[in-house]
Steps between C-alpha positions, in 0.01 A plus 500: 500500500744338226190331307711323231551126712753190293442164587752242385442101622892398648633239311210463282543182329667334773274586732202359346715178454560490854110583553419200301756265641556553861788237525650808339479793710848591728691330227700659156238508230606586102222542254614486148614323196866504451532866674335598822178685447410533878683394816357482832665724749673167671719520190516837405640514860800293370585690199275378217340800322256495220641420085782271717557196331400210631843384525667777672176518763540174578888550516376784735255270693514131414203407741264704310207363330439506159081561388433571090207696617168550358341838366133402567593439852638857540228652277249336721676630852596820297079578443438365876734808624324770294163381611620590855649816379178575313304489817705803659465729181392413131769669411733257407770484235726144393842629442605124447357165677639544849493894450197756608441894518222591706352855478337592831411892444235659663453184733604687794170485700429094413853467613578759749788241638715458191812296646241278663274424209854421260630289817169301516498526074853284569398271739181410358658387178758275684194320711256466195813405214767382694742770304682777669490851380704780484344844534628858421260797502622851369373801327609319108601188394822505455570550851237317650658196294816556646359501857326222439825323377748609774413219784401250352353245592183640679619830465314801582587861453308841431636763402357838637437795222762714497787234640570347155832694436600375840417149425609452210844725521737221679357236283711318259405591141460132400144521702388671235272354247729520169822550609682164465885405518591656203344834565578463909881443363508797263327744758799368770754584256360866579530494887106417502403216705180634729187564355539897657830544303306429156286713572748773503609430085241687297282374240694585189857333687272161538327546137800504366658207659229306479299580263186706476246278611747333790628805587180675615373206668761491722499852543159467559514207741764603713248788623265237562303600185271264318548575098 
């Protein structure tokens, strides 16, 4: 089974605002101080996006509501989510506050239903936090973080061993980790816009366009390789 399992909370910060406050839920949320940090899916569903200015979100959606946020809130719903995840397998990486890697090797026989055990792993976090999770399971990280990340919210996806050069092929190559505007731009200059067309370019065309280091991560990447 794909043992490698990414766990992202939806809309982290806004989320846990909306948690806290339910006068908030169904309604545009923006966490932030003069840029938008986190934005519940009510307003990401209207065009705001993460880094926006508050200005231009608001332009965007002038009925959203503006929270400053605070850390130790998140911290404190951040810890409550790995203490659930902790109970399926202790092992358990942070990759950032709303962001988890779960290794479940050799747990075949405590978890002979593995779809089952990650939907109930989803739906027990919602009824003991309140938060929504996405979930992506997959053979490494990189593509089980892509799975995780292509419904959101409440997304669920696994990705069978051996499918990842179908899965990820017709993807864009923004959903890779690392590839931004700039490098999504250059790489369209070239004809390459799916994530199965980079992979095509060899290594030493991408190291030298990019850069060493760059270059071989997204060479490495693309195949759904963790470096």
């Amino acid at each position: 089974m794909p043992h490698i399992v990414h766990v992202d909370v939806d809309a982290f910060f806004a989320s846990v605002e909306q948690v806290l406050n339910p006068k908030l839920r169904g309604k545009p949320v923006l966490v932030g101080r003069g840029c938008v940090a986190s934005a519940s899916y009510e307003a990401k569903f209207r065009g705001v996006k993460t880094a926006m200015s508050f200005r231009d979100a608001l332009c965007i959606c002038p009925k959203a509501i503006v929270v400053p946020g605070k850390y130790e809130h998140y911290a404190d719903f951040a810890e409550r989510v790995r203490r659930i995840l902790e109970t399926y397998t202790p092992a358990v990486e942070t990759a950032a506050l709303d962001d988890f890697y779960l290794d479940f090797a050799r747990t075949e026989r405590l978890y002979p239903d593995f779809e089952a055990t990650l939907r109930r792993l989803q739906a027990e976090i919602l009824g003991r936090t309140g938060l929504s999770v996405s979930v992506g399971a997959a053979r490494t990280k990189v593509v089980a973080s892509i799975a995780s990340r292509l419904e959101r919210p409440r997304g669920f996806r696994i990705v069978a061993p051996g499918t990842e050069e179908g899965f990820l092929a017709p993807l864009p190559v923004e959903k890779l980790h690392g590839i931004g505007h700039t490098h999504a731009g250059a790489l369209a200059e070239r004809g390459v816009t799916t994530i199965g067309q980079l992979r095509m370019i060899p290594k030493p065309v991408l190291m030298a366009a990019f850069g060493d280091v760059i270059g071989e991560q997204i060479w490495e990447r693309s195949r759904g390789l963790d470096g």
